[in-house]
ZALO-49142 format. One record per residue: residue number from 1; residue in one letter; x, y, z of N, C-alpha, C, O in turn. Coordinates in Angstrom, 1 decimal, always signed. Layout:
> NUM / a / X / Y / Z / X / Y / Z / X / Y / Z / X / Y / Z
...
//
This chain:
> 1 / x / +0.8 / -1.2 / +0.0 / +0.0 / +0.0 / +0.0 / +0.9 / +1.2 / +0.0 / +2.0 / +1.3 / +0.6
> 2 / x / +0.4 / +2.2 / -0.7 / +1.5 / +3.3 / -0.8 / +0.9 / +4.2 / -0.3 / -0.4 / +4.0 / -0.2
> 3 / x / +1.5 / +5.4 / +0.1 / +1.3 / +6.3 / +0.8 / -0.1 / +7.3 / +0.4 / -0.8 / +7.7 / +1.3
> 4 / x / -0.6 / +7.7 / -1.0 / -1.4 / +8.0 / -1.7 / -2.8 / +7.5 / -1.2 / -3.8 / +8.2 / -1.2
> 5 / x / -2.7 / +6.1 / -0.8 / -4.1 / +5.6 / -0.9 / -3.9 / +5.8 / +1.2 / -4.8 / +6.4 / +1.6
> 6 / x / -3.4 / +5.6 / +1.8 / -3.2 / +5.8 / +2.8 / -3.5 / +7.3 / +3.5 / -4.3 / +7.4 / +4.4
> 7 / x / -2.9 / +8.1 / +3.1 / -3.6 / +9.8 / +3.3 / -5.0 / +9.5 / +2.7 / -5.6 / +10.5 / +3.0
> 8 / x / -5.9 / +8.7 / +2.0 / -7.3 / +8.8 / +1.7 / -7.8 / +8.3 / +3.2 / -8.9 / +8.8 / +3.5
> 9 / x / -7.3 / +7.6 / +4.1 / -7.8 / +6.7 / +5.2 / -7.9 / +7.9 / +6.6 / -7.3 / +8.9 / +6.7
> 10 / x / -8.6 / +7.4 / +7.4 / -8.7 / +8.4 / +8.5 / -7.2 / +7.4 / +9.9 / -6.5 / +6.5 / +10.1
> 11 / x / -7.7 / +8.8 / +10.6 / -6.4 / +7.8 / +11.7 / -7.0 / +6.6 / +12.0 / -6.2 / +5.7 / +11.7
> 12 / x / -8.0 / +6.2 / +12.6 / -8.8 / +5.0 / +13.3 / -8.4 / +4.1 / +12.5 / -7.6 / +3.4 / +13.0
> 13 / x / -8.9 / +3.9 / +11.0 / -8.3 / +3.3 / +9.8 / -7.2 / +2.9 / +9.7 / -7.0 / +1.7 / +9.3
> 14 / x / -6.0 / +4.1 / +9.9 / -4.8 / +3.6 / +10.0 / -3.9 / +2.8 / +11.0 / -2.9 / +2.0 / +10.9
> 15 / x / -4.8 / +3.4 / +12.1 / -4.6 / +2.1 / +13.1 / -4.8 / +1.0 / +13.1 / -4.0 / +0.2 / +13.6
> 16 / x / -6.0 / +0.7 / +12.6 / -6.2 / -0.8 / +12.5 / -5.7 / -1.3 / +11.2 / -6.2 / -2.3 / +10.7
> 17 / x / -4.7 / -0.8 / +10.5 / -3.8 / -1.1 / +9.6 / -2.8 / -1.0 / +10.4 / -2.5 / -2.2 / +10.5
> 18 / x / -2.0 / -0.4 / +11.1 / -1.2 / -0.9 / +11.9 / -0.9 / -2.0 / +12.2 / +0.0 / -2.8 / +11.9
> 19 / x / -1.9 / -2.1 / +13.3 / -2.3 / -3.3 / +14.1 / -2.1 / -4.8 / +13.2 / -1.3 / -5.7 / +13.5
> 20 / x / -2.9 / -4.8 / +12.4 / -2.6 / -6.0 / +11.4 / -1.0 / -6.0 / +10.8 / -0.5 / -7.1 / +10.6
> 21 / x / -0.2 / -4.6 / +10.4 / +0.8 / -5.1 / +9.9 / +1.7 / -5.7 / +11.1 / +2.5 / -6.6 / +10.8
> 22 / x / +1.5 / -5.1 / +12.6 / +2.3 / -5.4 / +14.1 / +2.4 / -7.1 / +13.7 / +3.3 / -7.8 / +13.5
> 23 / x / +0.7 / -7.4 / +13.8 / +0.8 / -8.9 / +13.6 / +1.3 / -9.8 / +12.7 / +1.7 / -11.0 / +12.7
> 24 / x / +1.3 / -8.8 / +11.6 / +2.2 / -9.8 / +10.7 / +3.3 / -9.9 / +10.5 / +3.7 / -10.8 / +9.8
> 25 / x / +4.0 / -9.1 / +11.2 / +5.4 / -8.9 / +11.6 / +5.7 / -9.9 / +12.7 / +6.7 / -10.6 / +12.7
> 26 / x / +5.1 / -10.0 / +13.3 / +5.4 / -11.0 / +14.7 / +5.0 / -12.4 / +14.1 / +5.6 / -13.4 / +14.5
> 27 / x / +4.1 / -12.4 / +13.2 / +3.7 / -14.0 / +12.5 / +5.4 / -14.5 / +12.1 / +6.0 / -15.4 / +12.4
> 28 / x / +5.7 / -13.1 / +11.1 / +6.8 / -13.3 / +10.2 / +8.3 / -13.5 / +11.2 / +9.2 / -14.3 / +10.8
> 29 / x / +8.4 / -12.8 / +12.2 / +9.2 / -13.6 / +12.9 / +9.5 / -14.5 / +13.3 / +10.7 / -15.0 / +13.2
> 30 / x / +8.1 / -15.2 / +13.9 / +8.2 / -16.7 / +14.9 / +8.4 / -17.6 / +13.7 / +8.6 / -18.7 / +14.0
> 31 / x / +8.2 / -17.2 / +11.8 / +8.3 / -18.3 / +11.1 / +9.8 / -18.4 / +11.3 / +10.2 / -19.5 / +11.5
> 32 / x / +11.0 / -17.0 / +11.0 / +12.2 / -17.1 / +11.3 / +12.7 / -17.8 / +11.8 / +13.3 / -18.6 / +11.2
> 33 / x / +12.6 / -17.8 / +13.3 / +13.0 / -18.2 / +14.8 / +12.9 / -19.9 / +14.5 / +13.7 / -20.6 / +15.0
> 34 / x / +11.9 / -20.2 / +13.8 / +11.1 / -21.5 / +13.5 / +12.3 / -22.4 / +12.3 / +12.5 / -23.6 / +12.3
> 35 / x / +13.0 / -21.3 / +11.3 / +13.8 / -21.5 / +10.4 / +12.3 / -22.2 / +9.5 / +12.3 / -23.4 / +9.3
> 36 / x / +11.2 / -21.2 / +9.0 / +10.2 / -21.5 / +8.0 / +9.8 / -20.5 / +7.3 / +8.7 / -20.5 / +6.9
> 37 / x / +10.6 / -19.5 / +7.1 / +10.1 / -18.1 / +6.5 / +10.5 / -18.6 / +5.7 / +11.6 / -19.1 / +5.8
> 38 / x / +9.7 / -18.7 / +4.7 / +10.0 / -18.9 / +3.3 / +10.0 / -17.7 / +2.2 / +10.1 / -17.9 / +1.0
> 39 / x / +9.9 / -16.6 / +2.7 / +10.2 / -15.4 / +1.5 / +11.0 / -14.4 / +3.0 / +10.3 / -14.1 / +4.0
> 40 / x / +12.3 / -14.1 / +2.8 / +13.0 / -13.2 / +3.7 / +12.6 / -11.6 / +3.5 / +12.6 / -10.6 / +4.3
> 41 / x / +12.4 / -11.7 / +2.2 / +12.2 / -10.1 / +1.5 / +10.6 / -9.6 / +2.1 / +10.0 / -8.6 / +1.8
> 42 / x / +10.1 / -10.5 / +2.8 / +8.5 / -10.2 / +3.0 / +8.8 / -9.3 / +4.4 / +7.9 / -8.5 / +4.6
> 43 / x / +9.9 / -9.5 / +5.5 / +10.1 / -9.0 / +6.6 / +10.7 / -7.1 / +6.3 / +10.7 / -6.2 / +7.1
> 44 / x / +11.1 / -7.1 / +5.0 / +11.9 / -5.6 / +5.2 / +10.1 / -5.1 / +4.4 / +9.7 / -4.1 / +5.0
> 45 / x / +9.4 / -5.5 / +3.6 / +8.1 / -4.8 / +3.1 / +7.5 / -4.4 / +4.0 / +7.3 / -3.2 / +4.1
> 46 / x / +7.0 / -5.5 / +5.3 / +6.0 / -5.2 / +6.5 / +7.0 / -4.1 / +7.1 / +6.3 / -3.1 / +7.4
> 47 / x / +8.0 / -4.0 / +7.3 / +9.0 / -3.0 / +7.9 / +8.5 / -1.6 / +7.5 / +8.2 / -0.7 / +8.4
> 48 / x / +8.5 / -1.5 / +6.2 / +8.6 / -0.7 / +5.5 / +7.1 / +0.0 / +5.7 / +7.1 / +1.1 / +6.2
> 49 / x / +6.1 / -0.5 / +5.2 / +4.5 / -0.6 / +5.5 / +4.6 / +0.3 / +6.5 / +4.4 / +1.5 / +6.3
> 50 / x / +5.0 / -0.2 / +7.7 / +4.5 / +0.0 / +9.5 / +5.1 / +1.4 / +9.5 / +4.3 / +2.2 / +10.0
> 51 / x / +6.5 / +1.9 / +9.1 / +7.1 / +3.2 / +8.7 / +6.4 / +4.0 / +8.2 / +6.1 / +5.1 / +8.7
> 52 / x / +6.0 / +3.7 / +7.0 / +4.8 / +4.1 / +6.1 / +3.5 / +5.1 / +6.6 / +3.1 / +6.2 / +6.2
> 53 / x / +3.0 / +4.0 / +7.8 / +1.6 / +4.1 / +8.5 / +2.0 / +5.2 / +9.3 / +1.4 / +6.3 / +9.3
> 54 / x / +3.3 / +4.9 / +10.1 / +3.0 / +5.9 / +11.1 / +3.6 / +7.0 / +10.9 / +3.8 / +7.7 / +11.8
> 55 / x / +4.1 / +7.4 / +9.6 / +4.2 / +8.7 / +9.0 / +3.1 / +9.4 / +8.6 / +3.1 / +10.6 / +8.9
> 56 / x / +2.3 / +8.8 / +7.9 / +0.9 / +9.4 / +7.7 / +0.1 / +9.8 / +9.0 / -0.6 / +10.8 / +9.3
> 57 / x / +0.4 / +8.7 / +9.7 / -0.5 / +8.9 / +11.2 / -0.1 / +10.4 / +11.9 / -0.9 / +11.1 / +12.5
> 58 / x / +1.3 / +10.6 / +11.5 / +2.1 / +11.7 / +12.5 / +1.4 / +12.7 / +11.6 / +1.0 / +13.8 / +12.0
> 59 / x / +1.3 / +12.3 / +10.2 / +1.0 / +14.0 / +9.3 / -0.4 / +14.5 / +9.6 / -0.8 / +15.6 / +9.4
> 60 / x / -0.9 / +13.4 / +10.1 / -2.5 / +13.7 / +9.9 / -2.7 / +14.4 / +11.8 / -3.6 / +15.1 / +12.2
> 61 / x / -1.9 / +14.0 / +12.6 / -1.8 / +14.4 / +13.6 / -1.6 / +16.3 / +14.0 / -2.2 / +17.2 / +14.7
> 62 / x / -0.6 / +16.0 / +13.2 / +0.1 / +17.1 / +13.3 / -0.5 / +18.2 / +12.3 / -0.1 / +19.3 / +12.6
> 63 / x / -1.4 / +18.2 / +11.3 / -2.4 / +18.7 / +10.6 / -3.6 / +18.9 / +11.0 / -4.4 / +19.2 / +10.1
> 64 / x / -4.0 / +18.6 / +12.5 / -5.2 / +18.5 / +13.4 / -6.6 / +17.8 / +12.4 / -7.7 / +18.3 / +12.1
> 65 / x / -6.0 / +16.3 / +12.0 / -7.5 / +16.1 / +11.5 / -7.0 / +14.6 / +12.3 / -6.6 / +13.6 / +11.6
> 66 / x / -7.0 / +14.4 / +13.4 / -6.9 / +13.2 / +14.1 / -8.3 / +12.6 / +14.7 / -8.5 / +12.2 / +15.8
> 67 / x / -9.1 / +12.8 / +13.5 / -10.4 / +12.6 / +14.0 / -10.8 / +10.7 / +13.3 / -11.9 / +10.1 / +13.5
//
């Protein structure tokens, strides 16, 4: 998801996009840990995503529409 469609979403929204990427991050570890991650490049995306989110979250903050 890129940044574009993400400024269309409200904060609430982007939280519970957060939240799902947190989890999928923690799924994608314990496959690590497990030696079952089968795609490595899928850990720097969710990385990336979660950076993503909470840049938008800070812009939308800091632009008083944290509604």
């Amino acid at each position: 998801m890129d940044a574009t469609e993400l400024r269309s979403k409200t904060v609430s929204e982007l939280r519970l996009e957060m939240q799902n990427l947190l989890r999928e991050k923690f799924n994608l570890n314990m496959q690590r840990g497990t030696g079952q991650l089968s795609r490595p490049d899928q850990m720097g995306k969710v990385r990336k995503s979660i950076a993503r989110v909470y840049t938008v979250i800070n812009e939308k903050i800091k632009a008083g529409d944290a509604s």
